[in-house]
Structures are given as C-alpha cells and as structure tokens.
N, C-alpha and C positions, 0 to 999 in steps of 0.2 A: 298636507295637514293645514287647518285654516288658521291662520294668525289671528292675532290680539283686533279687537273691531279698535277701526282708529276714531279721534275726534274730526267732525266732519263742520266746521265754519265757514258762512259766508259775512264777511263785508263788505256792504254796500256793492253786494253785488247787484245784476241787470243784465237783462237782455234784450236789444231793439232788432226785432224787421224791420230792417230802414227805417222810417220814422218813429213806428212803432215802436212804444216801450210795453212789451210783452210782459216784464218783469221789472219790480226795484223800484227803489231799489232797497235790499233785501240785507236783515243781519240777523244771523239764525248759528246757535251753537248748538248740536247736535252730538251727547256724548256717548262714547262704546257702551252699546248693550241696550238702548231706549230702543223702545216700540212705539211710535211714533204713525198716527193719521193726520196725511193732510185732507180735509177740506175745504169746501167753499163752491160756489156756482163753477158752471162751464165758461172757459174763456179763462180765470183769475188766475192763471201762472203756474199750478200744480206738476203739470208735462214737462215744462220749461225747468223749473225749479228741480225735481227728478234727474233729468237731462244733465243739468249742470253739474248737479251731482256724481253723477255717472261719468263724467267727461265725455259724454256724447253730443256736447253742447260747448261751447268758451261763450266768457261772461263776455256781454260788452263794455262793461264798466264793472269797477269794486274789483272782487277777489274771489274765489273758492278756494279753502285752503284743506290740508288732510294731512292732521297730527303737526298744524303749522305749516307747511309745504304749500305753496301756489300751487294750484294745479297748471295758470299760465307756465311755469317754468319748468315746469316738466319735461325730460325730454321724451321721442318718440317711446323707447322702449318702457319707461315707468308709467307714460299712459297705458299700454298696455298690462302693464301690472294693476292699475288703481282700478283699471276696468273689468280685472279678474275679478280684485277684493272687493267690490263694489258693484255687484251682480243686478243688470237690469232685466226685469220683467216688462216687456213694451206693452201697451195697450194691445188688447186684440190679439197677445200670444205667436210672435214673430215667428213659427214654422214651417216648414218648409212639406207640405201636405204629400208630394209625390213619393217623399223619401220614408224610411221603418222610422220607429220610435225609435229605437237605438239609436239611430246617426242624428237623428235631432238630440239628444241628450249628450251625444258623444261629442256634438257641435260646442257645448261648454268646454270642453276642456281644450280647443284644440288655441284657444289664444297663448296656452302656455307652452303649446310644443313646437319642435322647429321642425323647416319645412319637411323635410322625409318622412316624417312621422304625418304632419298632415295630408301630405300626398298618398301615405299607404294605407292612410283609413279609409279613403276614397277605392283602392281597390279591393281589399277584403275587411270583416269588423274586428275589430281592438275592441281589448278591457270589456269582453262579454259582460263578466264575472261582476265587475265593478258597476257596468251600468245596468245589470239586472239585479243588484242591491239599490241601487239608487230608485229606481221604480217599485221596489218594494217597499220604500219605505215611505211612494206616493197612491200606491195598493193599486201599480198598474205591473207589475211583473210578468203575467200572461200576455201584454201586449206588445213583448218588446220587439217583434219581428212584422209587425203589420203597419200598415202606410197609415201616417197621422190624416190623411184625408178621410181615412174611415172611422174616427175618433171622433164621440160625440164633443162640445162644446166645454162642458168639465173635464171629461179627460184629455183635451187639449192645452187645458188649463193647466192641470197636475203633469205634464208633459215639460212644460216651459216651465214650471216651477223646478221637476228636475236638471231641466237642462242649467239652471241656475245655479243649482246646487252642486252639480257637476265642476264647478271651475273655484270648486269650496272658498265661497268667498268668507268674508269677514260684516257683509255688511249688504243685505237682502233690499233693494227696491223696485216694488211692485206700484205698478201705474194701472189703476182700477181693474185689480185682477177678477173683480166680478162681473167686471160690463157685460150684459147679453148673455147672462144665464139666470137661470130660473131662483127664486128665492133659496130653496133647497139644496140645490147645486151649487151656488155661492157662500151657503153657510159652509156646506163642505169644504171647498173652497179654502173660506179663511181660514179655519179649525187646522187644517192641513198647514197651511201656511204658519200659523200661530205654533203649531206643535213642533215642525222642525226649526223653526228659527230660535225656540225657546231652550230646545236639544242641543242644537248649536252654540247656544250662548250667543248670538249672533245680532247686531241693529240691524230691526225691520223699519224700513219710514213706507208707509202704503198712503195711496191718491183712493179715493172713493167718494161715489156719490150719494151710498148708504154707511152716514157714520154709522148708523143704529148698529148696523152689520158687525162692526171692527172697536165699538166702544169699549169691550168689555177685554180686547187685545190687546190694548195699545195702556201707556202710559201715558200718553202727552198729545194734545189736538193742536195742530197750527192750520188756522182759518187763512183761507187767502183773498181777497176780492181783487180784483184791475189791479193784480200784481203785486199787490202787498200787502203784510201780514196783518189780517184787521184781529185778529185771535192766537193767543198762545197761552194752554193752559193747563192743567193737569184733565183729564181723563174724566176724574172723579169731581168734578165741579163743573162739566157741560148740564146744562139743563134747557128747558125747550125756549127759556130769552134768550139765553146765549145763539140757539142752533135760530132763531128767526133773526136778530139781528145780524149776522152771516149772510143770510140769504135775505134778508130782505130787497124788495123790486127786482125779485127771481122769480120764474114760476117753479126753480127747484124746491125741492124742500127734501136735507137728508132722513 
C-alpha cells in the first residue's frame, strides 16, 4: 500500500564534480501531493537536483531532508526505503532490453524483498497477476511476456513508468520522460503520467525541455539556470517573459 507522500526540503543544499558546482546551492520545499516542472536550459541542475532527491545522489554541501529527516543520516536500510517511496524515472528509461516486460516491472518491487525472494524471480516469474494489472493500467498488458528491446520508444516509456509504479511509491520523479519521442507519443506520455499519479494521490516533480507539454499538469514551475533556482512560481502565471527570461543566451526555448 503507498504511504502518505512525505515533505521533500532542501537547504542550501549542492552538488560539486570536483570543482564543479553542478548545483546550489539550492532551498526548495516541496509539499505531499504538488505536481511540480522543473525547468530551464541543459546543463542547470535539473538531473542533479532529481538525483538528490532520489538518494541516488549525496549533497555536497546543505541538506535534503524528508518529513524533516537528513537524508545524510540515513542509514543503509531506510535509504532503501526513501528510494522505494521516491520512485525514480532515469532519463532514457533505465531497462534492461534483452529481458520480458514483466521482469523489468517486476525489477520495482524487488528493493523491498529479501534475498530469496529476489533470487527466485530470477528463476521462474512472481506476481504475474500483480504486474499484468500494473501494465493495464499503462495500456500495455498484451505485452507483458516480450523482450523490452522490441518495444517501440513510448512503450518503453510506459514500461519504466510501470516499473515505478511497481515499488508503490509515495512520490513519482521523472527526469524528461519525453526525450526522443515524437510529439504525439509524448503527449501520451504525460497524460499517462498525469493520470496515474493523480489516482494515486501521489507528488510528481517532472525535468522537461517542453514546459508547453506538462504546463497544464503541474501546479508549480521551478526554473533552474548554472544550478540555481532563477524561477518559482505557480503554473498559472508562466507566460512567454517568464519562459524567455529562463532561457535566455540559450538556443533552447521550452
């Protein structure tokens, strides 16, 4: 069952590649239940900022905190718990092409089981039942026994979104879940996204290089430039000074 989405804060938090500061540094309250875009050119921190979020990342300066809790002081096991509740979507849809749709969705859930249980999905499939509801409810259910390598670019999409969904978090982040698919495919895409996370009652924070895409999703836009938040606003008061100031001396433009 998915718990309560918790409050997700950073203070002064940062991230540096060696010298690099990638990020920060950064103070951002994030409360249960916003639908949340971020924003801004390539390079401004978006991945990074997600990442942290995720615990797939430690700050190197500031804090991430969740429901008040450092994420530094975390130990081993309750990372693995924030990293259930806090379900990341990687760029580019992390699967694993040789293996069925099934064991990639099934891959969600195995952070919460102990080893024998992981060991024995490897030899025969577990929770048929479970994860061909979970792909119906991404309108891929006829595909759960064929190899994600034969899976056009969307429904590799809606693959990783189940697999996400599989480890029933509390708190959805996708990192530009429509890169490199067609307009069309991407609206689907969000729609899909938008709809089960809305069922869920669930915080989505989504990375995109087409706000236009995700405007009418989201409650709250936070713009990023060289790491830091040049924008934070409600949804419904982006307008095209806001989205050029953002990107200005970019040749993006969302």
């Amino acid at each position: 069952m998915t718990s309560p989405a918790p409050t997700l804060e950073l203070r002064g938090a940062q991230r540096r590649w060696g010298e690099r500061l990638a990020l920060g540094p950064v103070d951002l309250r994030i409360a249960p239940g916003e639908r949340v875009a971020l924003a801004g050119p390539s390079g401004g921190g978006k991945t990074t900022l997600l990442r942290l979020l995720a615990a797939a990342l430690r700050a190197s300066g500031g804090s991430v905190a969740i429901d008040g809790r450092s994420v530094a002081a975390m130990r081993p096991h309750q990372i693995r718990d924030h990293r259930r509740r806090c379900a990341l979507i990687d760029q580019g849809a992390t699967l694993i092409p040789e293996v069925s749709v099934h064991d990639n969705v099934l891959a969600g859930r195995a952070p919460a089981w102990p080893w024998w249980r992981v060991l024995a999905s490897a030899l025969w499939p577990l929770e048929r039942e479970a994860v061909a509801a979970l792909l119906g409810q991404v309108d891929l259910r006829e595909r759960q026994w064929d190899r994600v390598g034969a899976l056009s670019g969307g429904q590799r999409q809606r693959v990783a979104i189940a697999r996400a969904l599989a480890s029933e978090p509390s708190v959805l982040l996708a990192d530009e879940p429509t890169a490199a698919l067609d307009p069309t495919t991407a609206a689907e895409v969000i729609a899909l996204l938008s709809r089960e996370t809305r069922r869920r009652e669930l915080t989505l924070i989504v990375s995109t290089h087409r706000l236009s895409q995700v405007l009418g999703e989201v409650d709250r836009v936070i713009g990023l430039r060289e790491g830091r938040v040049s924008l934070d606003a409600p949804a419904d008061q982006i307008d095209d000074a806001t989205l050029a100031a953002l990107y200005a001396g970019s040749r993006e433009r969302s």
